[in-house]
C-alpha positions in Angstrom: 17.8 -43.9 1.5 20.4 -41.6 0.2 23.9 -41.6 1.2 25.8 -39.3 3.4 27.8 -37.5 0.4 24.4 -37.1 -1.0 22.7 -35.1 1.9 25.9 -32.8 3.0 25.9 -31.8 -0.6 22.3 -31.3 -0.2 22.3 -29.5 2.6 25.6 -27.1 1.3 23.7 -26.1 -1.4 20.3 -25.2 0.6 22.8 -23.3 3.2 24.8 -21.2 0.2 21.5 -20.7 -1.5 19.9 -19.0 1.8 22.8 -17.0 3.0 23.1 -15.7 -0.5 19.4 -14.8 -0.7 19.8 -13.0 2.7 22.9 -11.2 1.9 21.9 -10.2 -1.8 19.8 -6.8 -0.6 22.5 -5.3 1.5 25.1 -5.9 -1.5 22.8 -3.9 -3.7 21.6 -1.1 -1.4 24.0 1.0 -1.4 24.1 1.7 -5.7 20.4 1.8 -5.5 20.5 4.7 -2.9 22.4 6.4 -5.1 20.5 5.8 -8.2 18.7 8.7 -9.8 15.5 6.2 -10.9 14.7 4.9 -7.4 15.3 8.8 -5.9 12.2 9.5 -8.7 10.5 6.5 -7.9 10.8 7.0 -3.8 9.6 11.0 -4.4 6.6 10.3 -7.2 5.3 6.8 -6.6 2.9 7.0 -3.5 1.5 9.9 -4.7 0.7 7.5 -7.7 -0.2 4.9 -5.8 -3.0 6.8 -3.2 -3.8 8.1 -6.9 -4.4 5.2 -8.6 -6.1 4.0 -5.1 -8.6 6.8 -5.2 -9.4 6.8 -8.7 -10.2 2.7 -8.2 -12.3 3.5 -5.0 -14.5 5.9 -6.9 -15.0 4.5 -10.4 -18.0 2.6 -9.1 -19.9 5.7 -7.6 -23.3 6.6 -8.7 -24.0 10.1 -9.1 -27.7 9.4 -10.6 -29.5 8.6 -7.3 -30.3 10.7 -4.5 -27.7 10.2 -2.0 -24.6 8.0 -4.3 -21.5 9.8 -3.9 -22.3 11.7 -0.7 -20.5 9.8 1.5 -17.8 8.6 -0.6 -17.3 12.4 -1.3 -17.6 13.6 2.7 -15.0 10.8 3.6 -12.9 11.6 0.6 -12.8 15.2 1.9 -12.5 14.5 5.9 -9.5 12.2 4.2 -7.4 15.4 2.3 -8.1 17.7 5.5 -6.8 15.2 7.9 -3.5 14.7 5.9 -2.7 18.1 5.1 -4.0 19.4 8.7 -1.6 16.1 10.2 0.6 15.0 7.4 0.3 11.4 8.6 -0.9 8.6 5.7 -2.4 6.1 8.8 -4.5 8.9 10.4 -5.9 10.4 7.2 -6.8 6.7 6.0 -8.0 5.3 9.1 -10.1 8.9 9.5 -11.6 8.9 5.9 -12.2 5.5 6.5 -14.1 5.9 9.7 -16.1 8.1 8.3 -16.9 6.6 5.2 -18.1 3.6 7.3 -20.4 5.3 9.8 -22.0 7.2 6.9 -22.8 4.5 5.0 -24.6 2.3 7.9 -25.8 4.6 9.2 -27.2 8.0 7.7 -27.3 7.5 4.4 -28.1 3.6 5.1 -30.9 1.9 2.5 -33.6 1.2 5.1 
């Protein structure tokens, strides 16, 4: 069994580690507010993102058979009205989504 010496030290070190862990973002916030690169990256990167997001959620879309890409194409559309009627990101999704899912079990279902 280890000593006392041996487990306060332990135990020092775990508590200095934590705290600094936890403190470390607010000590760094306020330069990176400031910073011209995380301005850019706060303005441009969702719009990459939901780009990146769409262009990986259609790549698989058949356009060869009689109804492929119809409701990936209805929701995708029902998804760009409802954000710029709204501008909210959850209700566009969640709506496009919706869609997309009703659609797909049920009119342009396989059976």
């Amino acid at each position: 069994m280890p000593d006392d010496g041996y487990v306060l030290a332990a135990l020092a070190t775990i508590l200095v580690v934590t705290f600094g862990l936890r403190a470390l973002p607010f000590l760094v916030i306020g330069p990176l507010r400031e910073s011209a690169f995380v301005q850019f990256l706060g303005r441009y990167m969702p719009v990459g993102i939901m780009l990146i997001l769409v262009v990986y959620t259609l790549k698989d879309v058949s356009l060869g058979d009689r109804w492929h890409g119809v409701p990936e194409l209805l929701a995708l559309v029902v998804t760009v009205g409802l954000h710029l009627w709204r501008r909210n990101a959850l209700l566009s999704i969640l709506g496009g989504t919706a869609l997309y899912v009703v659609l797909v079990n049920t009119v342009y279902s396989a059976g």
